[in-house]
C-alpha positions in Angstrom: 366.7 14.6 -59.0 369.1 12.9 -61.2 367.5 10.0 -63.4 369.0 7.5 -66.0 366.9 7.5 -69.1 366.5 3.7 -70.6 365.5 3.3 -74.3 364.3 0.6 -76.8 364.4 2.2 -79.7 362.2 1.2 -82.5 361.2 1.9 -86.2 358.2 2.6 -85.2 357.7 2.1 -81.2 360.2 3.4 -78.5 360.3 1.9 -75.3 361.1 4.6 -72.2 362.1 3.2 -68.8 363.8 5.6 -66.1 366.1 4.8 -62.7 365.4 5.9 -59.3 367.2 8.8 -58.2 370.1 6.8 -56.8 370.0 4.8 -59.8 369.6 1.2 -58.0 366.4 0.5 -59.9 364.4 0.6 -63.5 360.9 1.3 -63.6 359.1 1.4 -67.4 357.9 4.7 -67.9 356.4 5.0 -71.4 355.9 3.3 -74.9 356.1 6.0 -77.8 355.6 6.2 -81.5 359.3 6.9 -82.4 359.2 10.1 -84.1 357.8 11.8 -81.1 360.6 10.7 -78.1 363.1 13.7 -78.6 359.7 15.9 -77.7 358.8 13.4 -74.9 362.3 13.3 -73.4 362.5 17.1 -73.7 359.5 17.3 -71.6 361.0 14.8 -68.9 363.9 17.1 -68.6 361.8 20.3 -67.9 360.8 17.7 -64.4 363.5 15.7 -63.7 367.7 15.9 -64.2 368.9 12.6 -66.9 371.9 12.3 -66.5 372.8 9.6 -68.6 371.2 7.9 -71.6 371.6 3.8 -71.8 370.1 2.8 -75.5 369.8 -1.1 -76.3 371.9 -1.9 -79.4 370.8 -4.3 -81.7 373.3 -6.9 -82.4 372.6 -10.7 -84.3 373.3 -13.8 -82.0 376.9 -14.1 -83.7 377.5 -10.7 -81.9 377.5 -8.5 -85.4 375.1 -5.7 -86.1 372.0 -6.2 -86.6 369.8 -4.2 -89.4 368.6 -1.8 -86.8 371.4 -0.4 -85.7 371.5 1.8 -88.7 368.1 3.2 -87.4 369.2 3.1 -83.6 372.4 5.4 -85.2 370.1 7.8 -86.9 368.5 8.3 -83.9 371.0 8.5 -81.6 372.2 11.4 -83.8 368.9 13.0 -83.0 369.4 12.3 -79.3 373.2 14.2 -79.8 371.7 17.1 -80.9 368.9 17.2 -79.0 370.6 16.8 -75.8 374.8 17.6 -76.5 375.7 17.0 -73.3 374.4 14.1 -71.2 376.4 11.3 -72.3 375.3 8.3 -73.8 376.0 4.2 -73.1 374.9 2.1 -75.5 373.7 -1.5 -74.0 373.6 -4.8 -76.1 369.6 -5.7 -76.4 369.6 -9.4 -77.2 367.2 -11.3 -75.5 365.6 -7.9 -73.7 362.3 -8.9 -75.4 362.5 -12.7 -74.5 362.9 -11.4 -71.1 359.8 -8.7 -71.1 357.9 -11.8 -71.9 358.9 -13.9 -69.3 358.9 -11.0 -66.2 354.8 -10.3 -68.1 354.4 -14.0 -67.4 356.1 -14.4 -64.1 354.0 -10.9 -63.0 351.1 -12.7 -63.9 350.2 -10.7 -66.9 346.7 -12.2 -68.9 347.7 -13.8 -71.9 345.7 -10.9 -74.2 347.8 -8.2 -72.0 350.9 -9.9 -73.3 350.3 -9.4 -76.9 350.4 -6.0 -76.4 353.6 -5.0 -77.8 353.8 -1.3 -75.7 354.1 -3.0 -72.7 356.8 -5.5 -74.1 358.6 -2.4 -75.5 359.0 -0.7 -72.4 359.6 -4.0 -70.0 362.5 -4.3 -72.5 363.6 -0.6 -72.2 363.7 -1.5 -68.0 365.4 -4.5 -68.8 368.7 -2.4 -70.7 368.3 0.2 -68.0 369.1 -2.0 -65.0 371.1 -4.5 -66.8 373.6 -1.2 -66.7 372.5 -0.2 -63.6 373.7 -3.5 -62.0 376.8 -3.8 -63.9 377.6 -0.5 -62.3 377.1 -1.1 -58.8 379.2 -4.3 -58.9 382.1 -2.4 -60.5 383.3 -1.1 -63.5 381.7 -2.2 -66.7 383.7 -3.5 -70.0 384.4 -0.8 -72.7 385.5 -1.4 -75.5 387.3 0.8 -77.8 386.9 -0.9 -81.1 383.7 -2.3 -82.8 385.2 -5.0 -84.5 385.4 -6.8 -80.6 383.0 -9.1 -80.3 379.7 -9.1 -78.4 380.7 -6.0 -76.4 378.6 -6.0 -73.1 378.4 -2.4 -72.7 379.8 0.1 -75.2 379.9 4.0 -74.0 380.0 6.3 -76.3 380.2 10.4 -76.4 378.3 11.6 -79.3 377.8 15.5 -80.4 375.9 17.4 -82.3 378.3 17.6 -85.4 378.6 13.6 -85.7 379.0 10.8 -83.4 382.3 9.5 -82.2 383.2 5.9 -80.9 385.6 6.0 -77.9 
């Protein structure tokens, strides 16, 4: 069955979250230590059919980059080689962890649960996946071609194994 893969990526914890097969809804699927989620996602793929990444993108509030992108790019460079074909849409993350907090609260998660920050990783990795998934079923998303734009929604991108591209 076809599956969207959603990911928080993180220096040191990555956030996994997957679609139904008609890609209508995010479930979280898994917090990881980072340097073991090309292995996890290979193991996924042996199962089930991704045929799409969506990674959150870490911007500042003025819309610019934020520090961790240069760690989100050396991973999605990973993710290229790794994986060469399935194409890859990169989603802006801002507020993704204000909102794990508040769907935690509003699900009636105990205040100790909360500070675990697994389950905030992977809420947040949901929250990117059907942030695209609902900007998809209401019509075509905004791409934009340049990175200088400001505060892109959604970016898509095709990366390869011999360096990444911007389109």
């Amino acid at each position: 069955m076809d599956r969207i893969i959603g990911i928080d990526f993180g220096r040191k914890r990555t956030g996994i979250a997957v679609s139904d097969p008609l890609g209508i809804f995010a479930s979280a699927l898994e917090t990881l230590p980072s340097a073991k989620i090309i292995d996890y996602i290979k193991n996924y793929a042996e199962n089930e059919r991704i045929v799409r990444f969506v990674v959150g993108y870490p911007r500042n509030m003025n819309g610019q980059l934020s520090e961790a992108a240069a760690d989100v790019d050396v991973f999605l460079k990973s993710l290229a080689k790794a994986f060469p074909d399935i194409p890859v849409t990169l989603e802006d993350e801002r507020f993704t962890s204000v909102l794990a907090h508040r769907a935690m609260i509003d699900g009636g998660m105990k205040a100790s649960d909360r500070k675990d920050k697994a389950s905030v990783d992977k809420i947040s990795a949901a929250i990117i996946l059907q942030s695209y998934l609902d900007r998809q079923s209401s019509g075509p998303g905004t791409f934009f071609a340049d990175e200088s734009v400001s505060i892109p929604e959604t970016r898509s991108v095709r990366v390869s194994g011999k360096g990444r591209k911007r389109r």
